[in-house]
MIMARGU-18996 format. One record per residue (C-alpha): z, y, x; residue in three letters; residue number from 0. Coordinates in nm, 4 decimals, padded with zeros to 6 digits. Each point is the difference from the previous one (the first is absolute). Layout:
! MIMARGU-18996
       up    north     east res   n
        Z        Y        X ALA NUM
...
***
This chain:
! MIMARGU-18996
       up    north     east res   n
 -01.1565  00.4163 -03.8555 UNK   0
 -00.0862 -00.1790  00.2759 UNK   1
 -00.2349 -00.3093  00.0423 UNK   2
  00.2109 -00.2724  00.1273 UNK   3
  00.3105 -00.1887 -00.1913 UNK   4
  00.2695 -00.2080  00.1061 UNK   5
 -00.1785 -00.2834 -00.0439 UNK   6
 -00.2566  00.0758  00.1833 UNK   7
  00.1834  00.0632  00.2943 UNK   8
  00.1591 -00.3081 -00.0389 UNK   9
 -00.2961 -00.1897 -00.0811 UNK  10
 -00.2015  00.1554  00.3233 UNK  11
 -00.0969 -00.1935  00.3139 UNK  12
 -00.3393  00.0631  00.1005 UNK  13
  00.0552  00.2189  00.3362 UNK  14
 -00.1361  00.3370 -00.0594 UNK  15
  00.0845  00.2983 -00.2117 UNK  16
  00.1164  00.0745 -00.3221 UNK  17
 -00.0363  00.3649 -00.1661 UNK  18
  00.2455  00.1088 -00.2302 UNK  19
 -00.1375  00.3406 -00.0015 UNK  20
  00.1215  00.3620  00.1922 UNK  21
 -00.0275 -00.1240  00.2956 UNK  22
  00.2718 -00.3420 -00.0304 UNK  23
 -00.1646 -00.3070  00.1045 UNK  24
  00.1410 -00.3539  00.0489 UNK  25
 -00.0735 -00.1462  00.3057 UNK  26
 -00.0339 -00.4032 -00.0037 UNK  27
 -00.0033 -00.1567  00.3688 UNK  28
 -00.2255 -00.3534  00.0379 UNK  29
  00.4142 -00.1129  00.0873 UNK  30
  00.0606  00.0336 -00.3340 UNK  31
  00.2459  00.3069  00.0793 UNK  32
 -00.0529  00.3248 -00.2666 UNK  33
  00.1113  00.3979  00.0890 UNK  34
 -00.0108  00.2967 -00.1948 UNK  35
 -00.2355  00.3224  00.2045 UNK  36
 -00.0650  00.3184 -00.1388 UNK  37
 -00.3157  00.2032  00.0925 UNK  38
 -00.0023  00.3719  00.0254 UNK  39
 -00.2612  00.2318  00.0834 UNK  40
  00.0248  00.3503  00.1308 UNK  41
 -00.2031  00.2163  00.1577 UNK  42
 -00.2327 -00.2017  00.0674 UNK  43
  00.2487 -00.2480  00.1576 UNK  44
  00.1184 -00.3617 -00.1376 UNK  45
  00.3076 -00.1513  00.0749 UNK  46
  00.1576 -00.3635 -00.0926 UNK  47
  00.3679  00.0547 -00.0853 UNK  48
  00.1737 -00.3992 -00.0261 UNK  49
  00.2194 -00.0212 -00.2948 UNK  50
  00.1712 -00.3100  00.0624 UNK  51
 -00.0526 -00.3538 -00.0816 UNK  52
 -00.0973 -00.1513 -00.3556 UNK  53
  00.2409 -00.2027 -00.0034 UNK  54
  00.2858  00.2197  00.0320 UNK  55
 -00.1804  00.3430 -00.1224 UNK  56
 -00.0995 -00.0445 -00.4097 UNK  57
 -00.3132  00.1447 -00.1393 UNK  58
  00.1887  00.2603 -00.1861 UNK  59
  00.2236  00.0867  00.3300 UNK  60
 -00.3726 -00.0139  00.2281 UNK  61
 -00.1220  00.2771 -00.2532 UNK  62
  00.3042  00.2531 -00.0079 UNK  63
 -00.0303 -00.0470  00.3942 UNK  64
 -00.3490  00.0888  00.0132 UNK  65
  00.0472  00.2942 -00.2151 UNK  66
  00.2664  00.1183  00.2175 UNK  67
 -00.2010 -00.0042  00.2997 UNK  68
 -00.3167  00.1705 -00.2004 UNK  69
  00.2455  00.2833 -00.0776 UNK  70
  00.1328  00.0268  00.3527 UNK  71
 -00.3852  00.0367  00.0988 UNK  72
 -00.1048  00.2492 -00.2781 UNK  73
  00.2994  00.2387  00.1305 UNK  74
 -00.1380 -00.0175  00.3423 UNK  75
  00.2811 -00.2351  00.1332 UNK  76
  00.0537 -00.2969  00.2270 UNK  77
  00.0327 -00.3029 -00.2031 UNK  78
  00.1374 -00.1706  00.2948 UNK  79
  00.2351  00.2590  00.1212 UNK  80
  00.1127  00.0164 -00.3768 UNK  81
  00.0300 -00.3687  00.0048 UNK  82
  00.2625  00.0203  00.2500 UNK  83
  00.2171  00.2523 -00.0938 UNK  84
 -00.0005 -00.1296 -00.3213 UNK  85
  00.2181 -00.3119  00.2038 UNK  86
  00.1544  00.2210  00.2331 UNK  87
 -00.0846  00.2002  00.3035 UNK  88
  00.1901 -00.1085  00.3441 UNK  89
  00.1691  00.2379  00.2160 UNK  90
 -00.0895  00.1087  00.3618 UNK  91
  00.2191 -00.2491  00.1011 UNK  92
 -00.1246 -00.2851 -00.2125 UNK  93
 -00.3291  00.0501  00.0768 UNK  94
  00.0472  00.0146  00.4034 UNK  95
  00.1510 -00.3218 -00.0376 UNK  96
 -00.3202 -00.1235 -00.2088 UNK  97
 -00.1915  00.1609  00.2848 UNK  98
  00.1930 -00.1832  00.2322 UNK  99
 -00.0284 -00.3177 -00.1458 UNK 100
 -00.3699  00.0153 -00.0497 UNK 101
 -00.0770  00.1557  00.3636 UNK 102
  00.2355 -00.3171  00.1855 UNK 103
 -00.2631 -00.2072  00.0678 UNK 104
 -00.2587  00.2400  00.1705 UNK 105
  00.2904  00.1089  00.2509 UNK 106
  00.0591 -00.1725  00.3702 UNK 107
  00.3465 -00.0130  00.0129 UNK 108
  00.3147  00.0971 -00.2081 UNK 109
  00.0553  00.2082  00.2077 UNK 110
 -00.2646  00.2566 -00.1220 UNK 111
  00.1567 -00.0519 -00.3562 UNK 112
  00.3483  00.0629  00.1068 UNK 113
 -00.1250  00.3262  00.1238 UNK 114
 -00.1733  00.0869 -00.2653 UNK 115
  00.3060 -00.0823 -00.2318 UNK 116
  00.2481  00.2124  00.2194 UNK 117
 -00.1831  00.3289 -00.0011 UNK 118
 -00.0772 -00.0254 -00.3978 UNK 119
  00.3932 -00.0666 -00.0202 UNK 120
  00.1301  00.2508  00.2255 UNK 121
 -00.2634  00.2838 -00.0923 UNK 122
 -00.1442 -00.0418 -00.3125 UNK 123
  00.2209 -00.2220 -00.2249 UNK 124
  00.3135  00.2134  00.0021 UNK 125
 -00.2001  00.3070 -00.1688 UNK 126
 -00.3184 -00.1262 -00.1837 UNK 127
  00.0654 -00.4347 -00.0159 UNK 128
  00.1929  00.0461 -00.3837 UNK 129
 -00.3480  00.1935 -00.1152 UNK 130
 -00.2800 -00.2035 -00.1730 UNK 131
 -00.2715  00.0253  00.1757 UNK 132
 -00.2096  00.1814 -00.2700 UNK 133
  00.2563  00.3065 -00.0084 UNK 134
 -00.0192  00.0493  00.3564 UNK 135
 -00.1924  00.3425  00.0951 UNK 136
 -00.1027  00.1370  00.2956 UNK 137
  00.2765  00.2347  00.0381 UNK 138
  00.2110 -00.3077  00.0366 UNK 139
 -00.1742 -00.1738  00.2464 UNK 140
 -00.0089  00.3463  00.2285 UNK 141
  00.4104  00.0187 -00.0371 UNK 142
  00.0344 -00.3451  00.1514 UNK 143
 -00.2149  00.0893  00.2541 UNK 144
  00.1195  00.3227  00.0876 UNK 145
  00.3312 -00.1294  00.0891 UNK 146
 -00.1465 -00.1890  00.3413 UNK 147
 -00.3753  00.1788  00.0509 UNK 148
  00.1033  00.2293  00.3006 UNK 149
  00.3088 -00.2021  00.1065 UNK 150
 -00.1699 -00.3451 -00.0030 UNK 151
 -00.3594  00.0652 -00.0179 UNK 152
 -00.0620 -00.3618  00.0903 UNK 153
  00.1914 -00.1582 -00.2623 UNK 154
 -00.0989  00.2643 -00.2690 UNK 155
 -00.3862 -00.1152  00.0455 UNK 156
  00.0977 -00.3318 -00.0341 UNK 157
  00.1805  00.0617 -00.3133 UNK 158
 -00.2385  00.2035 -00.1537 UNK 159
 -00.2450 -00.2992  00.0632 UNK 160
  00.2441 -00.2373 -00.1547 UNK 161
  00.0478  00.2376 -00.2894 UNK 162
 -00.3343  00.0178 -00.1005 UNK 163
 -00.0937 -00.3544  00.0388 UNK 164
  00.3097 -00.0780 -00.2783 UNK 165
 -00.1458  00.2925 -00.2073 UNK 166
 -00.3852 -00.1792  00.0107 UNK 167
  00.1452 -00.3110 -00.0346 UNK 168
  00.1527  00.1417 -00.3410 UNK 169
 -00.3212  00.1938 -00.0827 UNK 170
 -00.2623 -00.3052  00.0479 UNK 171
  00.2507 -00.2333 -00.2011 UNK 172
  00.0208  00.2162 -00.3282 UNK 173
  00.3133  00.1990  00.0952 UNK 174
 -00.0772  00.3360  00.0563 UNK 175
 -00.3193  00.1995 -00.1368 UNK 176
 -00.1071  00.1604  00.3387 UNK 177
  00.0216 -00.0757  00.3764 UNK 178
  00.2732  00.0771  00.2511 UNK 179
 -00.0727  00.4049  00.0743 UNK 180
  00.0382 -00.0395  00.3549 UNK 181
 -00.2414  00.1948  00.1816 UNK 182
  00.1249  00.3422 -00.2465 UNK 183
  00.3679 -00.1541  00.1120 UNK 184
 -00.0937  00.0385  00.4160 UNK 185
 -00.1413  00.3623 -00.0781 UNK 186
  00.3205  00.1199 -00.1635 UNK 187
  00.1815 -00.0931  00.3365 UNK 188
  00.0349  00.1492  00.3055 UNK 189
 -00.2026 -00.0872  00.3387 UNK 190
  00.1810 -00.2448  00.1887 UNK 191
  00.0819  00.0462  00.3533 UNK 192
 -00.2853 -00.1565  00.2554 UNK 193
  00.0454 -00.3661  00.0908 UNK 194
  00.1797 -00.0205  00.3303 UNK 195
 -00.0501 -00.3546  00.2145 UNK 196
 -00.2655 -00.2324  00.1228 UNK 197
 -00.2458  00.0546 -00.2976 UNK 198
  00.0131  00.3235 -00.0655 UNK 199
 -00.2545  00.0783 -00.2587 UNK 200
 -00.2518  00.2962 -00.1048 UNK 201
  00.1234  00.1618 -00.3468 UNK 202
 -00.3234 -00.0971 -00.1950 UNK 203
 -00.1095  00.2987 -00.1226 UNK 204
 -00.0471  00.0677  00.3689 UNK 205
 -00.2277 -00.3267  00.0768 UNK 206
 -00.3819  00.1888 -00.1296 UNK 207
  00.0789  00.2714  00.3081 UNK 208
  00.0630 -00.1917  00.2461 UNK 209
 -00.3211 -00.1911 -00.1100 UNK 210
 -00.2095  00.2627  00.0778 UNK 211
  00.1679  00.0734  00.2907 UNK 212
 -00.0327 -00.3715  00.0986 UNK 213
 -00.4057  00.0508 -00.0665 UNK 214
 -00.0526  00.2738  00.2368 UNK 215
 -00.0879 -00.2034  00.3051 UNK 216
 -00.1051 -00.3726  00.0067 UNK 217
  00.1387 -00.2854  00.1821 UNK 218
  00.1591 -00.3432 -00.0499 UNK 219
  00.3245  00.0604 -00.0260 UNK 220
 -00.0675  00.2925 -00.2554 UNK 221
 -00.2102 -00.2732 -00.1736 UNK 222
  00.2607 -00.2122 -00.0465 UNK 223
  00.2670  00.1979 -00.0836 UNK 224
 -00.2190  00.2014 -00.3154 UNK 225
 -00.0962 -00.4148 -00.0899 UNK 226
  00.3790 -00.0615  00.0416 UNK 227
  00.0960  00.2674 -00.2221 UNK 228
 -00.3127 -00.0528 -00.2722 UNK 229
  00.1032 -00.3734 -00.0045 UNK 230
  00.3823  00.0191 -00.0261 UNK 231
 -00.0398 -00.3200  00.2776 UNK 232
  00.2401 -00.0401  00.3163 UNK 233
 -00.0466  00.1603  00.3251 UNK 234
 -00.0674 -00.3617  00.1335 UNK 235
 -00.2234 -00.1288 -00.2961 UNK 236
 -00.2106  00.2631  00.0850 UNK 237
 -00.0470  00.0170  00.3609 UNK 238
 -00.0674 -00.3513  00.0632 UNK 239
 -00.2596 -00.0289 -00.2907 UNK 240
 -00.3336 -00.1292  00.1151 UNK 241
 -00.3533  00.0066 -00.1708 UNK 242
  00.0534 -00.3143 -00.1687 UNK 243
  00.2524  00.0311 -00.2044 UNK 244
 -00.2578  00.2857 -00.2126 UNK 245
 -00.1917 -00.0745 -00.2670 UNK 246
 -00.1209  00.3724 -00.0432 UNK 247
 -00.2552 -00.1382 -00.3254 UNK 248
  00.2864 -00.1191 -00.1834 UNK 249
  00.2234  00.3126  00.1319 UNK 250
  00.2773 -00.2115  00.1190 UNK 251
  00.2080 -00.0659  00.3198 UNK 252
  00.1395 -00.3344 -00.0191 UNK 253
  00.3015 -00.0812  00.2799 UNK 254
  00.0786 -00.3207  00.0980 UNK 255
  00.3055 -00.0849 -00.0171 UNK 256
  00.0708 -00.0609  00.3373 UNK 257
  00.0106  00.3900  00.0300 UNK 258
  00.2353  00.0566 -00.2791 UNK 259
  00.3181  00.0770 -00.0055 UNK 260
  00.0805 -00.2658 -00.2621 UNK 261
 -00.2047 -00.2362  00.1417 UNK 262
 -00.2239  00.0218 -00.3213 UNK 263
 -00.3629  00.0843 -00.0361 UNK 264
 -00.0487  00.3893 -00.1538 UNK 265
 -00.2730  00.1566 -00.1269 UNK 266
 -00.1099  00.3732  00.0091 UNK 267
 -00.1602  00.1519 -00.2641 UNK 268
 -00.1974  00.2618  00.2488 UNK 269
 -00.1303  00.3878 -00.1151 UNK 270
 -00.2999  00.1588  00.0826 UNK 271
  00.1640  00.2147  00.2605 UNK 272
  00.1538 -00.2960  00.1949 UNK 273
 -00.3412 -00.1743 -00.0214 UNK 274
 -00.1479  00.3167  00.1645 UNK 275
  00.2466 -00.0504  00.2457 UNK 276
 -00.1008 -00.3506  00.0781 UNK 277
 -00.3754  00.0289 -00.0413 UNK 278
  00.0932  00.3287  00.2625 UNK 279
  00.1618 -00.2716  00.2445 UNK 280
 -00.2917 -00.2055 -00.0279 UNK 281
 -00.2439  00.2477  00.1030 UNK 282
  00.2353  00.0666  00.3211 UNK 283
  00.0207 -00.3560  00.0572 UNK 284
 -00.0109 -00.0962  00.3673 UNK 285
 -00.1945 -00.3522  00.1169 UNK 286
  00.1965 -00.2799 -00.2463 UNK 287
  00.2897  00.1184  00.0082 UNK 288
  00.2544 -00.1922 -00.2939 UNK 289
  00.2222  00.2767 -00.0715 UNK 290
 -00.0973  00.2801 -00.2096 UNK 291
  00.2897  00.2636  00.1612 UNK 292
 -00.0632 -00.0724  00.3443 UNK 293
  00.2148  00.1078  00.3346 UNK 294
 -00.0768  00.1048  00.3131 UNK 295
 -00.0181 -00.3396  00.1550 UNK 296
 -00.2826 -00.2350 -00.1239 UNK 297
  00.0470 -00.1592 -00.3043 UNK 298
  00.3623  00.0718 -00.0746 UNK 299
  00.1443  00.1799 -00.3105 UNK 300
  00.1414  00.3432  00.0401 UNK 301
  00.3742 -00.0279  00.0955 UNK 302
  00.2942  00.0913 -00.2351 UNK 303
  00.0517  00.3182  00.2655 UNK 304
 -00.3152  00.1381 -00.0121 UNK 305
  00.0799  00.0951 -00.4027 UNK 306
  00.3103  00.1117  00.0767 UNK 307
 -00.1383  00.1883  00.2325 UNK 308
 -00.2782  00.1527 -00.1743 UNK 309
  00.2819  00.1266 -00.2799 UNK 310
  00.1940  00.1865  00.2850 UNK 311
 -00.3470  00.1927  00.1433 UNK 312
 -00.0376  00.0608 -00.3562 UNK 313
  00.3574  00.1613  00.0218 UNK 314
  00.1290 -00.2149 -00.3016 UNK 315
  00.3343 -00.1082 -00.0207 UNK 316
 -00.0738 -00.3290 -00.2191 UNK 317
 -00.1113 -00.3779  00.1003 UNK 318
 -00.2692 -00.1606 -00.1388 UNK 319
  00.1775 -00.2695 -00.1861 UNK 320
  00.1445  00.2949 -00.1638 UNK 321
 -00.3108  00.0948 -00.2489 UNK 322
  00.0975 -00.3727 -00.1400 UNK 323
  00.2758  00.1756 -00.1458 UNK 324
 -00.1761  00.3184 -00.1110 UNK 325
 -00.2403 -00.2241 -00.1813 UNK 326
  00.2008 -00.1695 -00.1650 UNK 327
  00.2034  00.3565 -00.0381 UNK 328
 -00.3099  00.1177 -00.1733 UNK 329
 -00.0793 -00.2445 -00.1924 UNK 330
  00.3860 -00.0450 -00.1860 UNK 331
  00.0011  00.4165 -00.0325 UNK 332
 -00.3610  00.0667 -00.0559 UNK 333
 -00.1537 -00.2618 -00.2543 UNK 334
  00.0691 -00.2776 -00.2524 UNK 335
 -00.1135 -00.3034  00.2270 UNK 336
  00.2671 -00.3160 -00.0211 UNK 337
  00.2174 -00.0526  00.2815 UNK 338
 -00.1539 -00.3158  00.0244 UNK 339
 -00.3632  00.1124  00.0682 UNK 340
  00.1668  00.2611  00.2812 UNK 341
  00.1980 -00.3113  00.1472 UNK 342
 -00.3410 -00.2143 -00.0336 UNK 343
 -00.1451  00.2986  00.1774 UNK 344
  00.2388  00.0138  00.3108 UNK 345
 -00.0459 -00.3926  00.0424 UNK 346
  00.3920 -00.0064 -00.0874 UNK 347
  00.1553 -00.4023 -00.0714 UNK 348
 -00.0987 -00.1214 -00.3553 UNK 349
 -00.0198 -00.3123 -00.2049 UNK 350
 -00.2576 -00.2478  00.0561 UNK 351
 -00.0965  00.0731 -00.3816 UNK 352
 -00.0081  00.3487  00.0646 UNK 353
 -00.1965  00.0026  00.3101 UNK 354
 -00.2668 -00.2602 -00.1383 UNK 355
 -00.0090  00.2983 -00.3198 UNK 356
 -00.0848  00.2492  00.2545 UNK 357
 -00.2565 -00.2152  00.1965 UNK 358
 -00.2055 -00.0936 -00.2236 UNK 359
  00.0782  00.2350 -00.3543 UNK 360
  00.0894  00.2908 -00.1803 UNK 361
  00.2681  00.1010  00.2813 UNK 362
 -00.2710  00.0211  00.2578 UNK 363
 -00.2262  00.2136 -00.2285 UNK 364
  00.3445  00.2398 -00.0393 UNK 365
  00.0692  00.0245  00.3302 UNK 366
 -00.3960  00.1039  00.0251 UNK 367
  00.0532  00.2805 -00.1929 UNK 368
  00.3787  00.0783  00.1163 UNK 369
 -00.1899  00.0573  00.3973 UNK 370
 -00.2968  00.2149 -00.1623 UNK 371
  00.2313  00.2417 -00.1198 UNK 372
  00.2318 -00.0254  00.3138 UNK 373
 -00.3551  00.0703  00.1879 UNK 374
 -00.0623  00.2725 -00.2238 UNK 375
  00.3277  00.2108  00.0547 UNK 376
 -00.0055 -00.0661  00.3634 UNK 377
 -00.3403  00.2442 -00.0138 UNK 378
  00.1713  00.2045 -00.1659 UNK 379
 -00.1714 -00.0919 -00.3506 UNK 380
***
């Protein structure tokens, strides 16, 4: 039997709140405004589970709803995930267009939303879009893929992307019970064909050779291109750095935004191996010189060419802007990161609520730990 009554809930207005016993609690606001929450513990772990309002959810209904959920956790399942099948699980479909919807506002143009509409209804829709989301396996995903990964290698990547951003999407709001299998997905499909064009790019798995490689002799433009490449910066952002834009105590690199693409300051989360680098640069530092990657002629950054360059004596077929892509490559095949902290990372357009999250927050910290580990495979750790 539990402690409170039906009068007593009634009766209640001091904010705070009231035990009924289990784990069910009424929760009075100082507005006046009174919710049901149920308290489970498991583990070691609590969670808050909201039962609905007191004014439409009864006492009696409050307890059968809290039992519910205690049973859920006692059989090792997701109250919320139950929750929501309980009222229905959307389909692939239904839940891209939630995605969709939810995503509008962080986008530049429509443009980018058309796009990302037209490839999920051309490619994806026609074979997996009728499927709720929490039925849809591995296996699945691979099928849709397989159908453009060696004829449109370009467009497959992209849809892949898209596919598991729907399928986290679902996962983080109570849909599905486990994450988009994506990187097992890329492994059960054959190697694409090399990038032809302008940025060609290094396969990843190829990037911690050609570090060492890079490391056998020392100069400036083999500084900059191992900082380039630790950094996941632009050929540009990194040649025309100078020594005050470091703050080597707080392990940052902080670019004005006059030097940024999108005209927006960014902020580098730097590794111990690209603050070798600069501390290296520093000890080779000629007279008061600005730049830390200097040329040949006073104090002038090292030209676009002279990378280029440096990739063809090195007898590789890639550009530099290219290991942009086999970052980000590595980081959608190889780990779990967001594609926001990789976007974050590559100084790519975002909302001014997004960037401010990444200055100054939790996204910074990420994208902190997203560059260790990039640092880390690039030594081959």
């Amino acid at each position: 039997m539990g402690k409170l009554s039906r009068t007593g809930v009634a009766a209640a207005t001091r904010p705070g709140k009231l035990h009924d016993g289990d784990g069910l609690m009424l929760v009075v606001q100082p507005s006046g405004s009174k919710s049901w929450v149920c308290r489970v513990q498991k583990n070691g772990l609590r969670h808050d589970f909201g039962l609905g309002s007191a004014k439409k959810v009864s006492l009696k209904l409050a307890r059968e709803r809290a039992q519910e959920i205690r049973t859920w956790v006692e059989m090792g399942l997701d109250p919320a995930f139950e929750r929501h099948k309980a009222q229905g699980i959307p389909t692939f479909k239904e839940t891209s267009l939630k995605v969709l919807e939810a995503y509008r506002k962080t986008w530049r143009n429509e443009k980018h939303e058309q796009q990302w509409l037209r490839t999920l209804e051309m490619y994806v829709f026609p074979m997996i879009g009728h499927i709720q989301v929490n039925a849809i396996t591995g296996p699945m995903i691979r099928h849709v893929l397989a159908e453009i990964w060696l004829s449109k290698p370009e467009t497959a990547r992209r849809v892949r992307q898209r596919i598991g951003t729907v399928l986290d999407w679902a996962y983080a709001s109570g849909y599905r019970q486990s994450e988009a299998p994506m990187r097992a997905i890329t492994k059960g499909l054959p190697k694409q064909p090399k990038k032809e064009g302008h940025f060609s790019a290094m396969p990843y798995p190829d990037v911690p050779a050609f570090m060492v490689k890079l490391r056998q002799r020392e100069s400036f433009s083999r500084f900059a291109l191992a900082f380039a490449i630790l950094t996941a910066a632009r050929s540009g952002e990194v040649r025309g750095a100078t020594w005050d834009e470091f703050d080597l105590e707080a392990k940052l690199w902080i670019i004005p935004k006059q030097r940024m693409k999108a005209n927006r300051e960014h902020v580098v989360p730097l590794t111990k191996p690209a603050i070798r680098i600069i501390e290296r640069c520093q000890e080779l530092r000629i007279a008061r010189r600005s730049v830390v990657f200097p040329g040949i002629r006073g104090d002038k950054p090292l030209s676009d060419m002279t990378l280029t360059k440096l990739l063809k004596e090195m007898k590789e077929p890639f550009t530099v802007h290219g290991f942009r892509s086999a970052f980000r490559d590595w980081v959608s095949e190889e780990t779990q990161y967001q594609g926001e902290v990789a976007e974050a990372a590559l100084a790519h357009m975002v909302t001014n609520k997004t960037e401010a999250a990444y200055r100054r927050g939790n996204l910074l910290e990420k994208r902190r730990s997203l560059m260790e580990d990039w640092a880390k495979f690039c030594s081959g750790g």
